[in-house]
Backbone as a ProteinNet text record, in pm:
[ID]
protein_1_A
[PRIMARY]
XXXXXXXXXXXXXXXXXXXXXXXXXXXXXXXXXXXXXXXXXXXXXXXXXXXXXXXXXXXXXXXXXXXXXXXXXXXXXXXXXXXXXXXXXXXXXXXXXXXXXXXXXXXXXXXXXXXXXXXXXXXXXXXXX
[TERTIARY]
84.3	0	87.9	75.2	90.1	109.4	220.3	187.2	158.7	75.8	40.9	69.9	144.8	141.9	52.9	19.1	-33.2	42.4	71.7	114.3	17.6	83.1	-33.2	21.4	-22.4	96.3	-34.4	86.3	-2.2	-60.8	-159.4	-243.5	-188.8	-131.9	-96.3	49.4	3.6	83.9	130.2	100.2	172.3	168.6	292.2	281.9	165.9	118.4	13.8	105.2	219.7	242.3	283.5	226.4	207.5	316.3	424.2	526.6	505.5	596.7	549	600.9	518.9	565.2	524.6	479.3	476.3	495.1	494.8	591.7	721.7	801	930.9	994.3	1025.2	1016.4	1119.5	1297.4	1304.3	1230.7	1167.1	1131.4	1010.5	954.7	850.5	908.9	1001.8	1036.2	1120.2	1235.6	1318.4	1239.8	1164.6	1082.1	989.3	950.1	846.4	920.2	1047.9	1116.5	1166.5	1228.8	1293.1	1154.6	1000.4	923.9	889.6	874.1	743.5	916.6	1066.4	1110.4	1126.9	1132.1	1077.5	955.7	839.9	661.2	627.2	631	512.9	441.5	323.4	207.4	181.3	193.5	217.1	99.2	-28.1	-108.1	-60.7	-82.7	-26.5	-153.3	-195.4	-323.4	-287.8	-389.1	-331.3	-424.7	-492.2	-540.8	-635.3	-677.7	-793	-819.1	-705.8	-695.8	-609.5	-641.7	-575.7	-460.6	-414.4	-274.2	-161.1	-68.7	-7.7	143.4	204.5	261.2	430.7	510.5	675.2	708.7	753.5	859.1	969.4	936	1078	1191.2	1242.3	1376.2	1412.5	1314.3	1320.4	1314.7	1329.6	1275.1	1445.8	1489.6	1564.5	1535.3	1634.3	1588.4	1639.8	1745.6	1756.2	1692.7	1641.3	1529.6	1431.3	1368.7	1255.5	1284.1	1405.3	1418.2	1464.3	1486.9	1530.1	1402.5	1284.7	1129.3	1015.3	1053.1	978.5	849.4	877.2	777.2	610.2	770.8	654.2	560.1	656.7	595	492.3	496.4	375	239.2	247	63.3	40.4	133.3	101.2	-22.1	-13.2	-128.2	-289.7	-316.4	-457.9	-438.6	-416.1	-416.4	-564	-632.8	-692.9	-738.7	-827	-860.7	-848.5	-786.4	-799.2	-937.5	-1017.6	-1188.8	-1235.8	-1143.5	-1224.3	-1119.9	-1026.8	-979.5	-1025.7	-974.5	-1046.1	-883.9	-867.7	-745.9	-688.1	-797.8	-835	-740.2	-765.7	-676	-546.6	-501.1	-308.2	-264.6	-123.5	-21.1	41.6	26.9	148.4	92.3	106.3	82.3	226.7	261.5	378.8	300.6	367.6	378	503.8	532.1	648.3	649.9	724.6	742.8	735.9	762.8	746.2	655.9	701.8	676.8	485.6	422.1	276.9	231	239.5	199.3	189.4	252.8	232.8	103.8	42.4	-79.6	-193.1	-164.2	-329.3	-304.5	-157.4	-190.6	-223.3	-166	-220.6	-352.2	-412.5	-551.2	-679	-602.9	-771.8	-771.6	-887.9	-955	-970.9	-977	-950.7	-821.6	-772	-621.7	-594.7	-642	-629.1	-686.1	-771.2	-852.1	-796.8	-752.8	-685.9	-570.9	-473.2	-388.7	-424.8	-556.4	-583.5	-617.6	-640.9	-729.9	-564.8	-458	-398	-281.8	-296.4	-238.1	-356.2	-444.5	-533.9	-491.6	-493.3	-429.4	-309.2	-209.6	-53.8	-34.4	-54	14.6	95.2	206.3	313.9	284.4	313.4	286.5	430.7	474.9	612.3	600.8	669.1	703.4	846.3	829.7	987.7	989.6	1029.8	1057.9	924.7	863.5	721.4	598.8	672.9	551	505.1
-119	0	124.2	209.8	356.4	454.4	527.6	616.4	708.5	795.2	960.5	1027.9	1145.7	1271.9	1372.1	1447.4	1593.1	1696.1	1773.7	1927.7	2037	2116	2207.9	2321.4	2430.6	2534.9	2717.7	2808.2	2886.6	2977	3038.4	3113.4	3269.8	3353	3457.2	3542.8	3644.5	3653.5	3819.7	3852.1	3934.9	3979.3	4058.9	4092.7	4217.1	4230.9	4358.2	4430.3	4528.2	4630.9	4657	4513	4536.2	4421.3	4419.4	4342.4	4209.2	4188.1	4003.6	3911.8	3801.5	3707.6	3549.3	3469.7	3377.2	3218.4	3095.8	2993.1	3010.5	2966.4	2962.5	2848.8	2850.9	2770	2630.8	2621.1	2516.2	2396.1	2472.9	2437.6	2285.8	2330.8	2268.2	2170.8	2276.7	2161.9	2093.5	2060.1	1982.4	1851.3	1846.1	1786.9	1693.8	1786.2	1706	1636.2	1656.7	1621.3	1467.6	1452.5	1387.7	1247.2	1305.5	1224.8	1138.5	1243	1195.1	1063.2	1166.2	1061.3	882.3	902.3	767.2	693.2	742.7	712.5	707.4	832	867.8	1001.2	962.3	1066.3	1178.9	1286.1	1398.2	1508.9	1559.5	1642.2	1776.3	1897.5	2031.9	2069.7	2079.9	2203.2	2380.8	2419.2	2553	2570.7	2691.4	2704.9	2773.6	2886.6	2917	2853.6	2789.5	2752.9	2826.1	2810.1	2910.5	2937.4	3041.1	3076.2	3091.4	2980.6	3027.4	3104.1	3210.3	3281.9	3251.1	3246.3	3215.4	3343.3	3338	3444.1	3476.9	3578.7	3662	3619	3631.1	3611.5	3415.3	3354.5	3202.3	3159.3	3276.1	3237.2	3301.6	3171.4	3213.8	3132	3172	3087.3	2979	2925.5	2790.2	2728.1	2791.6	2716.8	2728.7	2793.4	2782.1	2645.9	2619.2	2495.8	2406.8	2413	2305.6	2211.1	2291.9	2281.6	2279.3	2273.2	2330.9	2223.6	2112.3	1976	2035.6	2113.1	2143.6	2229.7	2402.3	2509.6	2499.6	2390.3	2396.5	2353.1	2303.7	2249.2	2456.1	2549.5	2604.4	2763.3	2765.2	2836.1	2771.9	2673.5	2655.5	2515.3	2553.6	2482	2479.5	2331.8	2271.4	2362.9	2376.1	2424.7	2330.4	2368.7	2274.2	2219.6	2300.9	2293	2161.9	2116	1998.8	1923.7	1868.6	1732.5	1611	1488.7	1370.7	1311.7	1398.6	1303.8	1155.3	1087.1	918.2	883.7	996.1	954.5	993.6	1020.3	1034.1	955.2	942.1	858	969.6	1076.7	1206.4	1294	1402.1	1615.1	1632.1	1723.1	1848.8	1953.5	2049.4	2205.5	2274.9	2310.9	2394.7	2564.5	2574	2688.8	2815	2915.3	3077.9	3171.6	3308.1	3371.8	3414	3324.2	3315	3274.1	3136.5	3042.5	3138.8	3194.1	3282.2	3337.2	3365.8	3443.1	3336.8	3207	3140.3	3001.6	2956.4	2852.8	2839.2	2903.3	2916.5	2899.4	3007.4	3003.8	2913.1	2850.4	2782.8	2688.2	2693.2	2560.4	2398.1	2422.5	2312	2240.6	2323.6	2256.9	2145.7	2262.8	2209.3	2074.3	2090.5	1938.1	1813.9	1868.1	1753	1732.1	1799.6	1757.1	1684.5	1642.8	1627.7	1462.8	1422.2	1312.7	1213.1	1295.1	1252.5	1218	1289.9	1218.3	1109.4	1156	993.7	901.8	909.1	809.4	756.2	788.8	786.9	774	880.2	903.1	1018.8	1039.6	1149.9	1284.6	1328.1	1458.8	1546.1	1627.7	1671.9	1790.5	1911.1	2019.3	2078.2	2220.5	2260.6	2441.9	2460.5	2616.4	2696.1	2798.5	2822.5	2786.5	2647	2562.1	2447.2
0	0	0	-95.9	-74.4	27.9	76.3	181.2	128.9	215.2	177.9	237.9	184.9	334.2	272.2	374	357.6	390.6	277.6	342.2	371.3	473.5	469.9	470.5	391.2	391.7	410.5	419.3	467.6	331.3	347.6	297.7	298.7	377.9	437.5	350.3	279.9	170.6	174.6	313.8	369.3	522.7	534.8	716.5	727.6	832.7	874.2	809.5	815	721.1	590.8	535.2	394.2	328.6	387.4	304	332.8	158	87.5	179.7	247.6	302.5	228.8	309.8	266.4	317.4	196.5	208.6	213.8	282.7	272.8	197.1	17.5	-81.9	23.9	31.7	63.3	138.3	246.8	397.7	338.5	209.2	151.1	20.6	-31.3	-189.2	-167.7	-104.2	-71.3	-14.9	65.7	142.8	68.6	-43.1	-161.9	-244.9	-243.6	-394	-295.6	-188.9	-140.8	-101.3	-53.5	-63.9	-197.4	-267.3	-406.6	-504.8	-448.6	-534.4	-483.2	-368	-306.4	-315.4	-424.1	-453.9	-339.9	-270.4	-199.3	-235.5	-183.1	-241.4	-181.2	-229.7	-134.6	-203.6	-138.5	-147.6	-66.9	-161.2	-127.9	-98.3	10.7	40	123.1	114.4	236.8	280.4	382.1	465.1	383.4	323.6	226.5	137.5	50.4	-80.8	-121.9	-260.3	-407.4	-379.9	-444.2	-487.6	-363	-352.6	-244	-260.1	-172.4	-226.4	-152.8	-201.1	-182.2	-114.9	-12.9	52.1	-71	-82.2	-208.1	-116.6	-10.4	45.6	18.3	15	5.8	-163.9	-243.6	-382.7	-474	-544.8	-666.1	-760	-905.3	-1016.9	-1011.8	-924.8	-889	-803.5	-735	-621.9	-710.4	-779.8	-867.4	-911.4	-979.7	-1065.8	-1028.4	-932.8	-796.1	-794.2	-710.7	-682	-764.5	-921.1	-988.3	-968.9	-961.6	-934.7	-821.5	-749.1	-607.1	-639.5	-686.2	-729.3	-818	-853.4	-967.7	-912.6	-810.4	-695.2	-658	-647.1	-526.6	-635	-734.9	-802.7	-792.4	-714	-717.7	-641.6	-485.5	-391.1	-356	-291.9	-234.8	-64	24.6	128.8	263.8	370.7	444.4	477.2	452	508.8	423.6	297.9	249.2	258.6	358.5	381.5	510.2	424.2	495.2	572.3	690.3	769.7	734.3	732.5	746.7	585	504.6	379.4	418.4	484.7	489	630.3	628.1	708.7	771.2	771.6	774.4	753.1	769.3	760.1	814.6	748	711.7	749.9	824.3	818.2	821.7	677.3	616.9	676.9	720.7	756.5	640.8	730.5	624.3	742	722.6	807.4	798.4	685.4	642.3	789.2	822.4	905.2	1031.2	1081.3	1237.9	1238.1	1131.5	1108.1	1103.1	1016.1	978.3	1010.1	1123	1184.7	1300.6	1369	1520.6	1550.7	1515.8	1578.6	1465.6	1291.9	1237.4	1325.5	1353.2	1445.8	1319.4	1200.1	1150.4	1152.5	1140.1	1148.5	1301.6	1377.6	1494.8	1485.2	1457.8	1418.4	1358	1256.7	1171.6	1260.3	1365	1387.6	1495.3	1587.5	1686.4	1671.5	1561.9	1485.2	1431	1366.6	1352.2	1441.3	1559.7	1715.4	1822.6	1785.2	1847.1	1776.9	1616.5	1520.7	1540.8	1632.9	1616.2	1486.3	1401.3	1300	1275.2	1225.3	1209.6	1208.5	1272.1	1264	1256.6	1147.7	1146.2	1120.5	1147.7	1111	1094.6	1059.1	1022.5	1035.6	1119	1149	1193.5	1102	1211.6	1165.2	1079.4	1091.5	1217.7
[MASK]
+++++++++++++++++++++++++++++++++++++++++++++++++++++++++++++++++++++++++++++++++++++++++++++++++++++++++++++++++++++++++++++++++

């Protein structure tokens, strides 16, 4: 059987005074590249959905093309509000200075992570994810 992970990444695509924040690209593509090349199945969601946005300080044209596998889920990401826990082995939360803002307090999240520790199943993160 197949493993699956879930990522969950943030929604939050700037600080209160305006400037670009984000995913923090390694924290996430290294992570995907090193899973998916081992065949495992890795679903990119975020916390609203849609377009998720790269920290400019975490973004070059070699990390673009480093990640490009990854970067390419993050224009029309999936919502956490429509996932089924029971389908994954694993959740990721990739860091980026996004997450301080829209992980803490969604109560779904909280959820899914609550389901997937009754489960003893993995729960991993990486910086302020």
């Amino acid at each position: 059987m197949s493993k699956k992970v879930l990522f969950v990444l943030t929604s939050t695509s700037q600080f209160t005074d305006g400037t670009e924040t984000g995913l923090w690209l390694e924290e996430a593509g290294a992570p995907y590249n090193i899973l998916t090349e081992e065949g495992i199945n890795v679903d990119v969601i975020s916390i609203k959905g849609g377009k998720v946005n790269l920290d400019p300080n975490s973004v070059s044209n070699e990390s673009l093309n480093q990640y490009a596998k990854f970067v390419s889920h993050l224009n029309d990401t999936p919502s956490i509000e429509n996932v089924n826990a029971d389908e994954y082995d694993a959740i990721y939360l990739p860091g980026g200075h996004g997450t301080v803002y829209d992980f803490a307090n969604n109560e779904k999240l909280a959820d899914i992570l609550l389901q997937f520790k009754n489960s003893n199943k993995v729960i991993s993160s990486v910086c302020h994810g």
